[in-house]
PDB file with one MODEL, atoms N, CA, C and O in Angstrom:
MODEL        1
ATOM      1  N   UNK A   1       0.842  -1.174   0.000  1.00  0.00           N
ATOM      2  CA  UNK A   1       0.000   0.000   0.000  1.00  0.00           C
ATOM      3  C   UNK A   1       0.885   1.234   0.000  1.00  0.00           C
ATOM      4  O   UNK A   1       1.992   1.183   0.536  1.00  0.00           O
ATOM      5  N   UNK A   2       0.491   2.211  -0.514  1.00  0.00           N
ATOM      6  CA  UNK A   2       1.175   3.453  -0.918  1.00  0.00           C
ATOM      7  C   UNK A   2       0.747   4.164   0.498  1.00  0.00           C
ATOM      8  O   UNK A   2      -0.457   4.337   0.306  1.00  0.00           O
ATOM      9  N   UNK A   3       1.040   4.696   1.853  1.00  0.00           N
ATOM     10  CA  UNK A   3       0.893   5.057   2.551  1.00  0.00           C
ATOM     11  C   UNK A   3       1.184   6.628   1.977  1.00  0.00           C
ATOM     12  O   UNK A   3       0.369   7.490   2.306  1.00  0.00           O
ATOM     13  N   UNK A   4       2.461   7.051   1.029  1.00  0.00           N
ATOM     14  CA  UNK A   4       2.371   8.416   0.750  1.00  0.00           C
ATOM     15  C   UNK A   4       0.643   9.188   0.089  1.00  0.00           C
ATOM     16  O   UNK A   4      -0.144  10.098   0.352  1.00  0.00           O
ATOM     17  N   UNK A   5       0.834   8.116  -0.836  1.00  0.00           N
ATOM     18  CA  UNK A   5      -0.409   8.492  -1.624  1.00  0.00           C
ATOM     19  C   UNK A   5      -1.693   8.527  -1.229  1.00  0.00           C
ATOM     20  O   UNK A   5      -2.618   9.063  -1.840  1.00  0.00           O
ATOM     21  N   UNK A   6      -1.775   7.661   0.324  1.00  0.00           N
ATOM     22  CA  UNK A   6      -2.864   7.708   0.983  1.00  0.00           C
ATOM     23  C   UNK A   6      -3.204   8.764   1.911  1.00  0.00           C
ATOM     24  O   UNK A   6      -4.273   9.368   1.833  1.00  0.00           O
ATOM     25  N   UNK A   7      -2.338   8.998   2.774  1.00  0.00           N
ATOM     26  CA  UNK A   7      -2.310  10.729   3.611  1.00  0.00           C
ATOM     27  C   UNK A   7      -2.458  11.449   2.842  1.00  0.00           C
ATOM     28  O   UNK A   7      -3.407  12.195   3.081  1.00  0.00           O
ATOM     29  N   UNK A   8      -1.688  11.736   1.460  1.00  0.00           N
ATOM     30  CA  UNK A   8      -1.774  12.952   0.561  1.00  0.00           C
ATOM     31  C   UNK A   8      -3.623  13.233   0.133  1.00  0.00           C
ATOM     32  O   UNK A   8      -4.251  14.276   0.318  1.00  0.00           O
ATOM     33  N   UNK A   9      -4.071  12.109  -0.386  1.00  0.00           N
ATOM     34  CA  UNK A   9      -5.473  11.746  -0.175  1.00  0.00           C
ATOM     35  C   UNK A   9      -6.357  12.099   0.845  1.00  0.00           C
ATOM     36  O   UNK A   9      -7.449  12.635   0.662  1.00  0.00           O
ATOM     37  N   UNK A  10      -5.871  11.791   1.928  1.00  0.00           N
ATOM     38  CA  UNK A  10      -6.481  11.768   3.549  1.00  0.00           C
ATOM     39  C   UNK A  10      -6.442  13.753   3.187  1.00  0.00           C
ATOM     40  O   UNK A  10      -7.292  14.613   3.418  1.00  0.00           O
ATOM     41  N   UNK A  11      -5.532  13.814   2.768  1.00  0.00           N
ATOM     42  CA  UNK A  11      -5.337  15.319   3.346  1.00  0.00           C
ATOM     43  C   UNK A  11      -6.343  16.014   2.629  1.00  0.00           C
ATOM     44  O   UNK A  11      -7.157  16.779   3.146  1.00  0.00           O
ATOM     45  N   UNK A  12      -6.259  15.694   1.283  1.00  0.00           N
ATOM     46  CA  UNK A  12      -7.565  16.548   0.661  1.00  0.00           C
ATOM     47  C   UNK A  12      -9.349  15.811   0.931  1.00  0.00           C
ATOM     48  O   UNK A  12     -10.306  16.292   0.325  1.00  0.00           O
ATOM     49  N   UNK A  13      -9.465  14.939   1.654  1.00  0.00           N
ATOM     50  CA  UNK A  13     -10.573  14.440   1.739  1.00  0.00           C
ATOM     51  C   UNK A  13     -11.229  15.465   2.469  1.00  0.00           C
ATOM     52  O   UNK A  13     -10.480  16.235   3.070  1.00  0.00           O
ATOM     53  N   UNK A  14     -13.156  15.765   2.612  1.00  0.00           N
ATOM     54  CA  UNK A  14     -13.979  16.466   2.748  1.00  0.00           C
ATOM     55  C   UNK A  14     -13.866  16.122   4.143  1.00  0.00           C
ATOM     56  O   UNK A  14     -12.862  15.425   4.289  1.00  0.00           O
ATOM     57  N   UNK A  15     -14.682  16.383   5.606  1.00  0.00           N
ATOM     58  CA  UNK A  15     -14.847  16.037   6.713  1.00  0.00           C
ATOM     59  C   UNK A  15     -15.464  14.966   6.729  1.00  0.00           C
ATOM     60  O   UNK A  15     -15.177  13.987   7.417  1.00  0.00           O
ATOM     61  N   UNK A  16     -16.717  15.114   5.671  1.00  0.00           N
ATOM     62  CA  UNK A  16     -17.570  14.023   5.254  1.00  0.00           C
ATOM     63  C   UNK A  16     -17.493  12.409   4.627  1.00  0.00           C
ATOM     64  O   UNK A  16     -18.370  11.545   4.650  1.00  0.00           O
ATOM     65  N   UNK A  17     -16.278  12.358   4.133  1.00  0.00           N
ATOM     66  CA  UNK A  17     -15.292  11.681   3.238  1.00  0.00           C
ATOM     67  C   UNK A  17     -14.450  11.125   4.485  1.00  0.00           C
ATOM     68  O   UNK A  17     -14.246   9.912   4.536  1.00  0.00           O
ATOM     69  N   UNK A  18     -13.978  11.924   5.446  1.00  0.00           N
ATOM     70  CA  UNK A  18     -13.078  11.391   6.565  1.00  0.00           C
ATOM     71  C   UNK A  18     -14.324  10.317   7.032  1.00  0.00           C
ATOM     72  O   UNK A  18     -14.228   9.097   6.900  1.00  0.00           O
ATOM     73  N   UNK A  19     -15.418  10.962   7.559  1.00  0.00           N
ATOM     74  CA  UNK A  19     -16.067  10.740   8.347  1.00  0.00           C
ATOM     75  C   UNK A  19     -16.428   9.019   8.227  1.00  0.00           C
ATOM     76  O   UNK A  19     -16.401   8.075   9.017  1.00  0.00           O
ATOM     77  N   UNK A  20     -16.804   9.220   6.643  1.00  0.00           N
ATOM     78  CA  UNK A  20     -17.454   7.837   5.758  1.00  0.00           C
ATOM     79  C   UNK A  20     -16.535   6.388   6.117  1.00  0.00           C
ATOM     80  O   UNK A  20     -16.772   5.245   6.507  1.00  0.00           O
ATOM     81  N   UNK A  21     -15.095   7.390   5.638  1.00  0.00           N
ATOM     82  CA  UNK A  21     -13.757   6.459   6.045  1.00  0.00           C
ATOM     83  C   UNK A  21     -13.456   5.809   7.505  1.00  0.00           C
ATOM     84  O   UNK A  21     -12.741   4.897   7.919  1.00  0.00           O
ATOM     85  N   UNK A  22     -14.234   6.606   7.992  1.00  0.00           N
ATOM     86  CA  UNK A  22     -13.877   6.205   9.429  1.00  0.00           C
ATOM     87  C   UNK A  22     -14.663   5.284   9.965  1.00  0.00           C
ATOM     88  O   UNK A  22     -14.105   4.543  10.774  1.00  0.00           O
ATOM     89  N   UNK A  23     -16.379   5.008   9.656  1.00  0.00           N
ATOM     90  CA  UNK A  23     -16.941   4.062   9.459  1.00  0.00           C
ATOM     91  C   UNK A  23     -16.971   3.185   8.546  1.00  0.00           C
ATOM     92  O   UNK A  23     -18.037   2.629   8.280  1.00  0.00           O
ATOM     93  N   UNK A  24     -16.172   2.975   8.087  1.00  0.00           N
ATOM     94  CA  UNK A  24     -15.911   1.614   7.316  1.00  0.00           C
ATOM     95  C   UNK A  24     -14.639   1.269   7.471  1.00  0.00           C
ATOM     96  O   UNK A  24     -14.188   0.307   6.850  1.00  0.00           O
ATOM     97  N   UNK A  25     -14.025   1.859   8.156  1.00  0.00           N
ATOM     98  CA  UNK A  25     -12.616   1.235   8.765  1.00  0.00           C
ATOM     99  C   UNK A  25     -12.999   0.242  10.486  1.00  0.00           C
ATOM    100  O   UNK A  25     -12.553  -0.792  10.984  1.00  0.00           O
ATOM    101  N   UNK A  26     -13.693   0.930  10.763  1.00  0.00           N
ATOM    102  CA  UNK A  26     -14.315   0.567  12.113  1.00  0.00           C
ATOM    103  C   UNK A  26     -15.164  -0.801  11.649  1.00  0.00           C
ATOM    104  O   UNK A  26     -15.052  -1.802  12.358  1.00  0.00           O
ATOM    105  N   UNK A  27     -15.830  -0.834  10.714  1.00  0.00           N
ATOM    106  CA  UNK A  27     -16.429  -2.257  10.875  1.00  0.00           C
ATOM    107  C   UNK A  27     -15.984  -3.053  10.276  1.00  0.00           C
ATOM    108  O   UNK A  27     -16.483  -4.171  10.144  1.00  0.00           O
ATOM    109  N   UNK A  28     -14.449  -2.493   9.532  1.00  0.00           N
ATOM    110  CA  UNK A  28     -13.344  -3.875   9.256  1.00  0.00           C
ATOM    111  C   UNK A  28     -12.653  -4.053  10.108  1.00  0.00           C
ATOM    112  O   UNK A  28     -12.179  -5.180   9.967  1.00  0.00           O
ATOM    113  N   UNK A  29     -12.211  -3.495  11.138  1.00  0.00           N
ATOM    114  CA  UNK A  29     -11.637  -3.855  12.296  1.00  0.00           C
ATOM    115  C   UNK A  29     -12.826  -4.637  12.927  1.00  0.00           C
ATOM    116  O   UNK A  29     -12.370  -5.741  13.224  1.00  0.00           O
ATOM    117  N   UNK A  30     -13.546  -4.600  13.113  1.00  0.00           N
ATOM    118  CA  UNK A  30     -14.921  -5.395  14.242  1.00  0.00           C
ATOM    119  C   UNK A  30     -14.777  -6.904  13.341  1.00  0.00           C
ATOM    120  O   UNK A  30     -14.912  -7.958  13.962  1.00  0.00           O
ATOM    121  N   UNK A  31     -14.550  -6.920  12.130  1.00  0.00           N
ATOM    122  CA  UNK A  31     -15.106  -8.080  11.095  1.00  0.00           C
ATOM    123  C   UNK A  31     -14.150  -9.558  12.316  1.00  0.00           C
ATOM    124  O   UNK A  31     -12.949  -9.810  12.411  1.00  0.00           O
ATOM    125  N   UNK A  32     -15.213 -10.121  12.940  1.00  0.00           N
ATOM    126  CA  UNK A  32     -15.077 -11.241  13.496  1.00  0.00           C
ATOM    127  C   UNK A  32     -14.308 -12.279  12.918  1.00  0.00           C
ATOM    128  O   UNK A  32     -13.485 -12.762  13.695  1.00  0.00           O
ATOM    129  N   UNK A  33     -14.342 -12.842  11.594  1.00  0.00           N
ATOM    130  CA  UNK A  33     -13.534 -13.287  10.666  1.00  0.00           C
ATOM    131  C   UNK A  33     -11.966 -13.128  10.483  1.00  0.00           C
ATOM    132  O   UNK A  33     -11.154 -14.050  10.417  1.00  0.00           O
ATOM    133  N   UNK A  34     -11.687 -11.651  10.411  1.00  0.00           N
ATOM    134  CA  UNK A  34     -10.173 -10.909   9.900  1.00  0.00           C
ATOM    135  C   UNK A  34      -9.936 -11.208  11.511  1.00  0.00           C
ATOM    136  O   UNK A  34      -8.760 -11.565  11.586  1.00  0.00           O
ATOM    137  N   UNK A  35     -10.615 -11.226  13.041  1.00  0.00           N
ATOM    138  CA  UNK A  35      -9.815 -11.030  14.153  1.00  0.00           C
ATOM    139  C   UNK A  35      -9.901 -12.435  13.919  1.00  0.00           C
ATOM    140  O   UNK A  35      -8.773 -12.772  14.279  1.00  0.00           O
ATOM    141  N   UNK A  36     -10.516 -13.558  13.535  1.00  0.00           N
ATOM    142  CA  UNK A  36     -10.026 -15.062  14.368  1.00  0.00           C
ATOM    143  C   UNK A  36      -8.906 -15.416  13.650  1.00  0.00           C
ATOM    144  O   UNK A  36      -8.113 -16.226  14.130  1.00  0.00           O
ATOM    145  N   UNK A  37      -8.682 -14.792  12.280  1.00  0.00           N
ATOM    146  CA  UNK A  37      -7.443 -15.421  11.593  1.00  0.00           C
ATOM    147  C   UNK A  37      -6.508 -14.667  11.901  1.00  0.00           C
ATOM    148  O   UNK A  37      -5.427 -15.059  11.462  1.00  0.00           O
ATOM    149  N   UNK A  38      -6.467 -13.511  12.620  1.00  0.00           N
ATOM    150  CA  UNK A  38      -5.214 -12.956  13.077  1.00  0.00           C
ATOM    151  C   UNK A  38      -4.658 -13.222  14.253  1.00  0.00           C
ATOM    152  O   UNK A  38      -3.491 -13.023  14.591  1.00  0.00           O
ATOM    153  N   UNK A  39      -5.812 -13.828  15.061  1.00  0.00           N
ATOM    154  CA  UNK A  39      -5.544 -14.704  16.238  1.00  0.00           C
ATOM    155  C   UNK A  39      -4.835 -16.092  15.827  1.00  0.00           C
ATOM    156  O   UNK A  39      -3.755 -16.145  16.415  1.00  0.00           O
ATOM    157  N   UNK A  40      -5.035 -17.159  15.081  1.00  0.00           N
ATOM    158  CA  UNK A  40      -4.497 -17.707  14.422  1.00  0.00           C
ATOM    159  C   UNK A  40      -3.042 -17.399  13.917  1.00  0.00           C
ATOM    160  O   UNK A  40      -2.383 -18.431  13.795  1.00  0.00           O
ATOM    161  N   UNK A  41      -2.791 -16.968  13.796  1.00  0.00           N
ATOM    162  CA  UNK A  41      -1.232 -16.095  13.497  1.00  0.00           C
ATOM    163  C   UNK A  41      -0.665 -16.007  14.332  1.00  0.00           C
ATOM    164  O   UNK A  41       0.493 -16.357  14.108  1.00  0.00           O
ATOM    165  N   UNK A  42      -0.944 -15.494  15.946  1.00  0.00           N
ATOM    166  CA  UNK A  42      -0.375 -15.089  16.685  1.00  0.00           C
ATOM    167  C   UNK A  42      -0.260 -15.842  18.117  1.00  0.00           C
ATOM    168  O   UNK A  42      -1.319 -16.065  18.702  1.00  0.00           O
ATOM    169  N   UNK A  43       1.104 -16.298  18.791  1.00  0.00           N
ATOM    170  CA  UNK A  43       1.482 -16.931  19.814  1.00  0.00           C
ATOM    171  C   UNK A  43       1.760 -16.316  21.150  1.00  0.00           C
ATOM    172  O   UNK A  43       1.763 -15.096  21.317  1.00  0.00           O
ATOM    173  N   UNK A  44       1.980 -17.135  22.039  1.00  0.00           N
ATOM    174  CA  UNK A  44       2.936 -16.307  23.130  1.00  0.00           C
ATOM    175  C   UNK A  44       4.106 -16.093  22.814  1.00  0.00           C
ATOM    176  O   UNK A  44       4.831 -16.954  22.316  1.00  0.00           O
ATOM    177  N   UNK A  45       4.582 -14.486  23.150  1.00  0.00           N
ATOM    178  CA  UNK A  45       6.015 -14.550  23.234  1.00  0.00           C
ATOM    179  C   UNK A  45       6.356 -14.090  22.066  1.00  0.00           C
ATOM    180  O   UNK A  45       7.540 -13.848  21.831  1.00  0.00           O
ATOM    181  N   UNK A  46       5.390 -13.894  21.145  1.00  0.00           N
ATOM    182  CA  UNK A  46       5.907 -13.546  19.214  1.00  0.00           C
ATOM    183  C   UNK A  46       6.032 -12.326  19.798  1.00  0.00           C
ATOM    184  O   UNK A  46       5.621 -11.867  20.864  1.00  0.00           O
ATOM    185  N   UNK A  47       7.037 -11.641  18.402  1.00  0.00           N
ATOM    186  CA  UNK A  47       7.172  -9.921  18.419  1.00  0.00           C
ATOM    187  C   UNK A  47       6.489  -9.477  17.670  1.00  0.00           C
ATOM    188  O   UNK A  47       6.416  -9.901  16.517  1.00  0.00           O
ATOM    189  N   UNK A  48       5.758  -8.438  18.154  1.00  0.00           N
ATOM    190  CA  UNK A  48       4.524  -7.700  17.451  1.00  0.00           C
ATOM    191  C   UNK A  48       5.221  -5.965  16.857  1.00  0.00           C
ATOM    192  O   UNK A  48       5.918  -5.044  17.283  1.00  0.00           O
ATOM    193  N   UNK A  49       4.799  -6.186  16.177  1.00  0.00           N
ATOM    194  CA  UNK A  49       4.933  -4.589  15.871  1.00  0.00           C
ATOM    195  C   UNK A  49       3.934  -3.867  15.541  1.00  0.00           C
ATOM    196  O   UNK A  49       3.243  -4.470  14.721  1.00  0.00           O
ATOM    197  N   UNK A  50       3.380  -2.468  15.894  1.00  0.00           N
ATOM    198  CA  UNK A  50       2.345  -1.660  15.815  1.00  0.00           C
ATOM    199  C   UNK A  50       2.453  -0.149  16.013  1.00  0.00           C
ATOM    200  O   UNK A  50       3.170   0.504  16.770  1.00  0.00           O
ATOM    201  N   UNK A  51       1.580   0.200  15.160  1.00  0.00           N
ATOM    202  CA  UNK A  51       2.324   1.608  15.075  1.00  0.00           C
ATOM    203  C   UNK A  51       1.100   2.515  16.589  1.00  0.00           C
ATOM    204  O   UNK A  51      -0.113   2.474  16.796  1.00  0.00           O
ATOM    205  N   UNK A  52       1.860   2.971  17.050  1.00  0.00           N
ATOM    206  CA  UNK A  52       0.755   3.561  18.556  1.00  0.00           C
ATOM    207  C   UNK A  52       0.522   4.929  17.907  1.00  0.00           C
ATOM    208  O   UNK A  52       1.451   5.718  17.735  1.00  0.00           O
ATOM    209  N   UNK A  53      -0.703   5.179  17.563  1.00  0.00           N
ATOM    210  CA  UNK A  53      -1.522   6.530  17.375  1.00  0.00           C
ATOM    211  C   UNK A  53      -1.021   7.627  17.922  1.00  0.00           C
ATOM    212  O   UNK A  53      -0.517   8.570  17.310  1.00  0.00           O
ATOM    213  N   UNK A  54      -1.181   7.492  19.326  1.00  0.00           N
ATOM    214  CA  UNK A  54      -0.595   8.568  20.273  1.00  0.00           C
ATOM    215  C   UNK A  54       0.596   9.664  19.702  1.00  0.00           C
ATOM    216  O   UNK A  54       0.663  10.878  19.508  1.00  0.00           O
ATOM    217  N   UNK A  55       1.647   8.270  19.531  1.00  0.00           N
ATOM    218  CA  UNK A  55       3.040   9.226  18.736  1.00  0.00           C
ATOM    219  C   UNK A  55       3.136   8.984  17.769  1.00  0.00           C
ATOM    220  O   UNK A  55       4.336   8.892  17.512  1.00  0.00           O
ATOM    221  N   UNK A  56       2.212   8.684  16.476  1.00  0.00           N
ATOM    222  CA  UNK A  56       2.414   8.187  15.477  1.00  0.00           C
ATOM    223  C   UNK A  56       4.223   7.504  15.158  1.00  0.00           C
ATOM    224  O   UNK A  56       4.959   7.908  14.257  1.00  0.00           O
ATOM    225  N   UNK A  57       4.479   6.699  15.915  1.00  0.00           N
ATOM    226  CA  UNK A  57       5.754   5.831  15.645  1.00  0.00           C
ATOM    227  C   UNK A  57       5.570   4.341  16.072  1.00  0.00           C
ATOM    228  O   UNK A  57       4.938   3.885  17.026  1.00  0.00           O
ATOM    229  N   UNK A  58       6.348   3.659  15.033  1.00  0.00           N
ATOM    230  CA  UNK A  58       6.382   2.154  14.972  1.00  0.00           C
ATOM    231  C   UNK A  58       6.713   1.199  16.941  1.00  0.00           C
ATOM    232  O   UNK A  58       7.422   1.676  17.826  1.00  0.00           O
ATOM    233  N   UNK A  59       6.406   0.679  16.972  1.00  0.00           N
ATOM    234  CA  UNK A  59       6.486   0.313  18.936  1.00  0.00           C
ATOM    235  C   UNK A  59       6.832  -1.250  18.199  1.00  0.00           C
ATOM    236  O   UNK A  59       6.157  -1.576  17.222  1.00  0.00           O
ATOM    237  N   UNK A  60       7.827  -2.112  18.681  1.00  0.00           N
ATOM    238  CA  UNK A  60       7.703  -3.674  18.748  1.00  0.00           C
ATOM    239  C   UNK A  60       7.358  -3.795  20.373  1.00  0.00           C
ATOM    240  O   UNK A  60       7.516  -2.968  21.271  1.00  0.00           O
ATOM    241  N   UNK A  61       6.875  -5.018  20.397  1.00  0.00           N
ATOM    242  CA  UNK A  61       6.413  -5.617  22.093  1.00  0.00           C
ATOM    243  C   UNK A  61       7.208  -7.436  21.802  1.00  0.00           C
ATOM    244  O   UNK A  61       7.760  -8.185  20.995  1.00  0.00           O
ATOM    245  N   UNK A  62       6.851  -7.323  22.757  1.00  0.00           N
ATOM    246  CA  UNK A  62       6.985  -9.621  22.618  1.00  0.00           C
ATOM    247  C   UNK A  62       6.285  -9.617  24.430  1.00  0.00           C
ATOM    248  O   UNK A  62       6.515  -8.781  25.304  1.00  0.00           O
ATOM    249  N   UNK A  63       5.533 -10.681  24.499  1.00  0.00           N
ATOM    250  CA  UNK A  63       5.007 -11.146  25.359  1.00  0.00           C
ATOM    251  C   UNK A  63       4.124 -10.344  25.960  1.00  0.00           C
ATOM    252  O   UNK A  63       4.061  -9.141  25.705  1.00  0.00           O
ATOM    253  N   UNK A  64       3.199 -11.073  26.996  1.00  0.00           N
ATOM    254  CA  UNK A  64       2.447 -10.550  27.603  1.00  0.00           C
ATOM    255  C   UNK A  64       2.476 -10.837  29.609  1.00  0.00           C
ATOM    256  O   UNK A  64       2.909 -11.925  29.988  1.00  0.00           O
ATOM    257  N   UNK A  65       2.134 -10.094  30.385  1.00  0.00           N
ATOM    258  CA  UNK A  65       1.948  -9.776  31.437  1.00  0.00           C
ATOM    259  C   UNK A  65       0.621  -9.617  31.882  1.00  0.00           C
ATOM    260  O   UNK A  65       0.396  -9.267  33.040  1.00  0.00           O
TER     261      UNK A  65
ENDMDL
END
């Protein structure tokens, strides 16, 4: 995915256009399906990587507590 070409996009999108985007990002994240096979993927102890909103920067983890 072109992440440049997508912000550049994001940037000129309407409020309305954000808005649309934002509900239909939300009920592909909910899609019960995409979470059991990503659960499937994932173990104890694997290294995850994810980008944290907050500071928009990349975070790795491994394990849980």
């Amino acid at each position: 995915m072109d992440y440049a070409a997508l912000l550049n996009a994001l940037d000129k999108a309407s409020l309305f256009d954000l808005w649309r985007l934002n509900v239909f990002i939300a009920r592909a994240l909910d899609d019960p399906h995409k979470n059991e096979a990503l659960k499937t993927q994932l173990y104890v102890d694997q290294a995850v990587h994810y980008l944290a909103h907050d500071d928009i920067l990349w975070v790795t983890a491994q394990g849980w507590k």
